[in-house]
C-alpha positions as CSV (number, residue, x, y, z in Angstrom):
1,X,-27.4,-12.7,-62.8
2,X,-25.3,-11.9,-59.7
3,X,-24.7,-14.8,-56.8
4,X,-25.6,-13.8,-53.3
5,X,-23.4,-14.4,-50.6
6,X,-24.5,-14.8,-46.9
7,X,-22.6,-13.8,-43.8
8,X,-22.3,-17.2,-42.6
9,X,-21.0,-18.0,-46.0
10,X,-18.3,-15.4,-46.4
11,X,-17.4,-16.4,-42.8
12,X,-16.5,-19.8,-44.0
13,X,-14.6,-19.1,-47.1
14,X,-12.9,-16.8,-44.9
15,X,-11.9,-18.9,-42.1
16,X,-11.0,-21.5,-44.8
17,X,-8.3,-19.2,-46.6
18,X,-7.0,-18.1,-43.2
19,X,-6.4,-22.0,-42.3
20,X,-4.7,-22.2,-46.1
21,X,-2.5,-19.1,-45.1
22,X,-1.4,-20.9,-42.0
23,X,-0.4,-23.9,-44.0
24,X,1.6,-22.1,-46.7
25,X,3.8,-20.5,-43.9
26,X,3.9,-23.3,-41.4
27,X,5.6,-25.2,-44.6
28,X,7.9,-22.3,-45.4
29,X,9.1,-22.5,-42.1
30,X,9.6,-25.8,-41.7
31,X,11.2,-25.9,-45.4
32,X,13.3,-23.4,-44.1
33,X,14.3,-24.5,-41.0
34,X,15.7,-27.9,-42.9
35,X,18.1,-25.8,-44.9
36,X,21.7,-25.9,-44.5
37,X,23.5,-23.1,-42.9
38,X,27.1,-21.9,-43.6
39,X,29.1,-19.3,-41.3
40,X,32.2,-18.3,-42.9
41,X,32.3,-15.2,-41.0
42,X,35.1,-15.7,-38.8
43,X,37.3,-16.9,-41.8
44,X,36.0,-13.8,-44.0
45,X,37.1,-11.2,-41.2
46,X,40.5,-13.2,-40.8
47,X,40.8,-13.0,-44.6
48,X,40.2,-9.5,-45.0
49,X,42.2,-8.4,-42.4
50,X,45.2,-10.4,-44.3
51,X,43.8,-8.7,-47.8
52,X,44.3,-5.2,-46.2
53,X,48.4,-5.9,-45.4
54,X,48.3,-7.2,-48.5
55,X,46.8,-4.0,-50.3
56,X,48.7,-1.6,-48.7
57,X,52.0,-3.9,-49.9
58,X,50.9,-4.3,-53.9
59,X,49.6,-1.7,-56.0
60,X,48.6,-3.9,-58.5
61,X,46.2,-5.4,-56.4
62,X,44.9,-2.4,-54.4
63,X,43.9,-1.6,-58.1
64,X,42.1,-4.6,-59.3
65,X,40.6,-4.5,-56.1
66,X,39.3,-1.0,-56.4
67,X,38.1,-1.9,-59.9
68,X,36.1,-5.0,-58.6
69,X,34.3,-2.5,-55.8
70,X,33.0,-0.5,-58.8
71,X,31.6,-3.3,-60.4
72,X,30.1,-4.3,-57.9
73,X,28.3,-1.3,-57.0
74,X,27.2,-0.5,-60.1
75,X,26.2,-3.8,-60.4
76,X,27.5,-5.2,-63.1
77,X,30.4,-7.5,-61.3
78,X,29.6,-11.3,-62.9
79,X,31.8,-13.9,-61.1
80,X,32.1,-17.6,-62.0
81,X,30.2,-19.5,-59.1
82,X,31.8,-22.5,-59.9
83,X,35.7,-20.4,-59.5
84,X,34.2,-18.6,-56.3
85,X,33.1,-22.1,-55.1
86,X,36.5,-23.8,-55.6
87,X,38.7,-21.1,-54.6
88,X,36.4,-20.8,-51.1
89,X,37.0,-24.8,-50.8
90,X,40.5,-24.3,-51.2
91,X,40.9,-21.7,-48.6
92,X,39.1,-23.1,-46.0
93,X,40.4,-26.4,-46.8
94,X,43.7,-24.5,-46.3
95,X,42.4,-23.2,-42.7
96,X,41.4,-26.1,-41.8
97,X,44.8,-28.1,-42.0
């Protein structure tokens, strides 16, 4: 026992999902464009340029350094959040004053 399906019918149930499709991303968007947004990017270039004088002036460091770029390529770097966090606070905090 099958169900038959007219034209005019699939039209509708069409047009209907189209108009839900609209909605989902027209609330994405607007969920999205009420999000926060942080630019560090400035501060980030400033503090890598400092963390290259830096590295060529301690081994030790150029070393941990080199060791954190292989976790993290391999993918298997796990920082604490909450130290990244606070230590990113503290610097720009630092910046700032």
């Amino acid at each position: 026992m099958g169900m038959k399906i007219s034209g005019e019918e699939m039209f509708r149930v069409l047009q209907g999902l189209k108009q839900q499709n609209r909605m989902r991303q027209a609330e994405r968007s607007d969920s999205s464009s009420n999000s926060e947004k942080v630019d560090f990017s400035s501060e980030l270039q400033q503090a890598n340029k400092s963390g290259e004088v830096s590295k060529a002036m301690d081994p030790e460091r150029a070393a941990k350094l080199e060791s954190l770029k292989q976790q993290i390529s391999e993918g298997s770097y796990d920082p604490d959040m909450k130290d990244v966090a606070s230590s990113l606070l503290d610097y720009l905090s630092k910046m700032r004053s």
